[in-house]
N, C-alpha and C positions, 0 to 999 in steps of 0.2 A: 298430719295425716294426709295421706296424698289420696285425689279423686272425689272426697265427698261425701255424703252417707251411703246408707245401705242402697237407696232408691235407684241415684246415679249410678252405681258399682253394678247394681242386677241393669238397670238399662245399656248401661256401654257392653255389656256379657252381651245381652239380648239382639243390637244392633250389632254387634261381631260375629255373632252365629248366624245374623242372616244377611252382612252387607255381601257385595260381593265377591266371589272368590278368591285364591290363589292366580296368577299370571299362566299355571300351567292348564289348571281347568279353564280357563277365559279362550286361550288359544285352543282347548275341546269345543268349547261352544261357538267360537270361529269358525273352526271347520265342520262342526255337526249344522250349523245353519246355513253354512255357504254364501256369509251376507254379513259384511261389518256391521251396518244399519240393525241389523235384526242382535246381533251379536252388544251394541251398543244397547238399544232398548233392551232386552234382557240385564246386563247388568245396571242400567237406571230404575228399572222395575225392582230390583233384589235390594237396592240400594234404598230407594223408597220404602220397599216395606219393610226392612230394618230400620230405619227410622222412624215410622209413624209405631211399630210394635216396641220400640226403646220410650219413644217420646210419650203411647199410653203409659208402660210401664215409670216411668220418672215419675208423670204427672197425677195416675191412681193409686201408685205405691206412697210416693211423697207425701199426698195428701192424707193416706191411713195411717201412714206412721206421725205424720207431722212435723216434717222436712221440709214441704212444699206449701207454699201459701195457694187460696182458691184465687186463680186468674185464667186469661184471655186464654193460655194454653191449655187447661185444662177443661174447657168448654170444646177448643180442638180436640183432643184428646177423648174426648166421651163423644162429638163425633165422628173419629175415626172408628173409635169402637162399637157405636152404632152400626157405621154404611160396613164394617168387616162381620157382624153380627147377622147382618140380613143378606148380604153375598153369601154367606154360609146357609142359611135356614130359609130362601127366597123358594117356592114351589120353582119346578123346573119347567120351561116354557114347552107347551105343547108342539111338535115341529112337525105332528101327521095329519093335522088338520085340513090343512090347504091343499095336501096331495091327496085324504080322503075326498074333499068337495070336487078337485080335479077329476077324479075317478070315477065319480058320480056322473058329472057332467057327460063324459067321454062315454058311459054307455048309455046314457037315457041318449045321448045324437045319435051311437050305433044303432040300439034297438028301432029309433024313429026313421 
């Protein structure tokens, strides 16, 4: 059997759908950012998170099915899914705060 069990097989799918692209989309995202630097971090970012979304999957699948033994990575792996869990569901930071106190300030000097 080539690959592995089930867990491996849906993790390598998982990391393939979202490592980085094709050479012809890379050279889109070259010229849509105008910036190898920014054009490199993007595909490190994509490449990253197909790995950390493979490596939950290995490591909470393996574990249900019992493929995977409980180790070091799997404590990774549940906090990945933690800090990707509260990125999602974190309140949104208030950003009219500081222009409302501004605002305030600027006509209580006017009015004085």
């Amino acid at each position: 059997m080539l690959g592995g069990g089930s867990a491996a097989i849906m993790a390598f799918c998982a990391f393939n759908l979202l490592c980085a692209p094709c050479f012809a989309a890379i050279g889109t995202i070259r010229r849509q950012m105008a910036s190898a630097k920014w054009t490199w971090a993007a595909i490190g970012y994509m490449c990253a998170f197909g790995w950390c979304v493979g490596l939950m999957i290995y490591q909470l699948g393996g574990l249900a099915v019992g493929e995977v033994a409980f180790s070091v990575w799997t404590v990774i792996a549940l906090a990945v899914a933690a800090l990707m869990l509260f990125l999602l569901f974190r309140p949104m930071p208030r950003y009219d705060k500081p222009a409302k106190a501004a605002a305030s300030k600027d006509a209580a000097t006017n009015a004085a």
